[in-house]
C-alpha positions in Angstrom: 5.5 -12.2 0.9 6.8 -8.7 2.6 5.2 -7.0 5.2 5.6 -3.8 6.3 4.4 -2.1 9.8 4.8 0.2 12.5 6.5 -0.8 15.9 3.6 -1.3 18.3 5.5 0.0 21.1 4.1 3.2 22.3 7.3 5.6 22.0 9.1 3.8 19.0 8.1 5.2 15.2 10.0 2.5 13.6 8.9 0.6 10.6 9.5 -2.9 10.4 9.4 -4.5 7.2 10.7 -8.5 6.4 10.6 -10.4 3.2 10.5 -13.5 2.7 7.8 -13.2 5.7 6.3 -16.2 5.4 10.0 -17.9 6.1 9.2 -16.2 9.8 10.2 -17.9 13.3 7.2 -16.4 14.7 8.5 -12.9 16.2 9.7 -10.0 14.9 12.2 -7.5 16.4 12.2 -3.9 15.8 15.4 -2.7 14.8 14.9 0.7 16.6 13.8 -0.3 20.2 14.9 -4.3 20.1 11.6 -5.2 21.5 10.0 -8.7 20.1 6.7 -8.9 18.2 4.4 -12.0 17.8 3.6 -12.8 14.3 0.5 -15.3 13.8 1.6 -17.2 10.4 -1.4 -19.1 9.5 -1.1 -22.4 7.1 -3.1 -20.4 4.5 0.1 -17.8 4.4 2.6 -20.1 4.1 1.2 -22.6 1.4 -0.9 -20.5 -0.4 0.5 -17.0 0.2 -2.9 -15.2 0.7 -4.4 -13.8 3.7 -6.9 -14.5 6.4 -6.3 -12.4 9.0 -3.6 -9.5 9.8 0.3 -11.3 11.6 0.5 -8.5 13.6 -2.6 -7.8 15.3 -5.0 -10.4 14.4 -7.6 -8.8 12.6 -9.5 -10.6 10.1 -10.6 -7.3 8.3 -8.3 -6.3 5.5 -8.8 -4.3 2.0 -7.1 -4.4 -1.2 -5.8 -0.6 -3.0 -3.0 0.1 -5.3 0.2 0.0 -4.9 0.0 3.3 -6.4 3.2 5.8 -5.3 1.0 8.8 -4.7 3.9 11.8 -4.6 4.3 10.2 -8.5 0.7 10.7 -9.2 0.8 14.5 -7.4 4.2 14.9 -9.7 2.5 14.2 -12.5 -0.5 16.1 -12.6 1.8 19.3 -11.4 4.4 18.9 -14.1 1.5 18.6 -16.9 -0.7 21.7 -15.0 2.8 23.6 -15.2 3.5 22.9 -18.6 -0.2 23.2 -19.7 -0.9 26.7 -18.2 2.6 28.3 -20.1 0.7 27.0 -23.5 -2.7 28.1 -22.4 -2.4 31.8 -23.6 -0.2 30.8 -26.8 -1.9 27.8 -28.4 -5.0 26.2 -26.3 -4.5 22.6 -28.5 -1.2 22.0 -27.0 -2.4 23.1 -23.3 -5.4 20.5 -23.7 -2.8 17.9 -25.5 -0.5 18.2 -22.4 -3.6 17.2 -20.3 -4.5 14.6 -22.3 -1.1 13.1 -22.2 -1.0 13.6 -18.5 -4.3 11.2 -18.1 -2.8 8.4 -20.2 0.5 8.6 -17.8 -1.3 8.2 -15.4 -3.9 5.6 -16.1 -0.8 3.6 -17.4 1.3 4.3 -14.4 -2.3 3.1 -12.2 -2.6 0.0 -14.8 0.9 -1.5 -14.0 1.1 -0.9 -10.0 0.2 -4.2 -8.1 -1.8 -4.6 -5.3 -1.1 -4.0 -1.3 -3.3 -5.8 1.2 -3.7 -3.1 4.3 -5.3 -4.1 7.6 -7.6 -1.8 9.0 -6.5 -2.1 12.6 -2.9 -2.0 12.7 -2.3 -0.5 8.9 0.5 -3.3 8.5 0.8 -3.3 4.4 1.3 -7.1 2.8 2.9 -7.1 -0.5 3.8 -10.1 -3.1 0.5 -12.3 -2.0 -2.1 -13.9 -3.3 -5.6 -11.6 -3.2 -8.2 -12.9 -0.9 -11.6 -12.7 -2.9 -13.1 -12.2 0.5 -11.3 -8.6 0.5 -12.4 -5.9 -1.1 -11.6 -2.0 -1.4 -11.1 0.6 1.5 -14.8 0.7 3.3 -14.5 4.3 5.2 -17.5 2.8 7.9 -15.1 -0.4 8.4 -12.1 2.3 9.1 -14.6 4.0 11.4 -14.8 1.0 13.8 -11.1 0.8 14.5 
C-alpha cells in the first residue's frame, strides 16, 4: 500500500508519502518539519490490504476516483482542439477525425488508470489496495460535512 498526505501541522505544506505503509511502526515523520504523526494501522490493512477507515485522521468515510493524471487529460483535449481548429477551414473530416481520435485517447488513457481511495477529511490518497465495496464515488454533500 502507499499513502500519500499533507503534514497536519499548521505551518508545514509538506507531503508525506510511504510505501510499503502497511510495514509502518505506527508514526510517521514529516521530512520538512520533523514532527511525528500517529498512524492507526488496522488488522484489515495489513492482511487484507483494504480500507476501513482513514491512518491519518480516523475517518471512516472514504471514496474511490481514478487515478486519472488530469494535466494529461487537459493536454490532450488542447493538443487535439489545436490541431482540429488548423483543419477546420481546410477539410472539416480531418478536424472531426482529430476529435474522434482524441475521445478514444482518452477513454483508453481513463480505462487503464487504477484507482485511489481519498478520505474526505484529511484528503490523504491510498494507492495499491484492495477497494472496499462499502466505498463509493465522490458524494459532494459528504465533502460538505467536512
Amino acid at each position: 500500500m502507499q499513502i500519500r498526505f499533507h503534514c497536519p501541522t499548521e505551518d508545514c505544506v509538506a507531503i508525506i508519502e510511504l510505501e510499503p505503509f502497511e510495514e509502518c511502526e505506527g508514526s510517521i515523520r514529516c521530512p520538512r518539519c520533523n514532527v511525528e504523526h500517529a498512524v492507526h494501522i488496522t488488522e484489515s490493512m495489513r492482511v487484507q490490504r483494504q480500507l476501513d477507515l482513514c491512518a491519518v485522521c480516523g475517518a471512516s468515510e472514504m471514496f474511490l476516483r481514478k487515478d486519472f493524471p488530469q494535466i494529461l487529460g487537459i493536454l490532450v483535449v488542447l493538443i487535439a482542439g489545436a490541431i482540429s481548429l488548423s483543419f477546420l477551414k481546410s477539410d472539416l473530416r480531418i478536424a472531426y477525425g482529430v476529435l474522434g481520435v482524441a475521445i478514444l485517447v482518452d477513454l483508453i488513457l481513463y480505462l487503464l488508470t487504477g484507482l485511489v481511495t481519498s478520505c474526505y477529511a484529511c484528503r490523504a490518497e491510498y494507492r495499491k489496495v484492495t477497494p472496499n465495496p462499502s466505498h463509493e464515488g465522490f458524494d459532494l454533500a459528504t465533502s460538505e460535512k467536512y
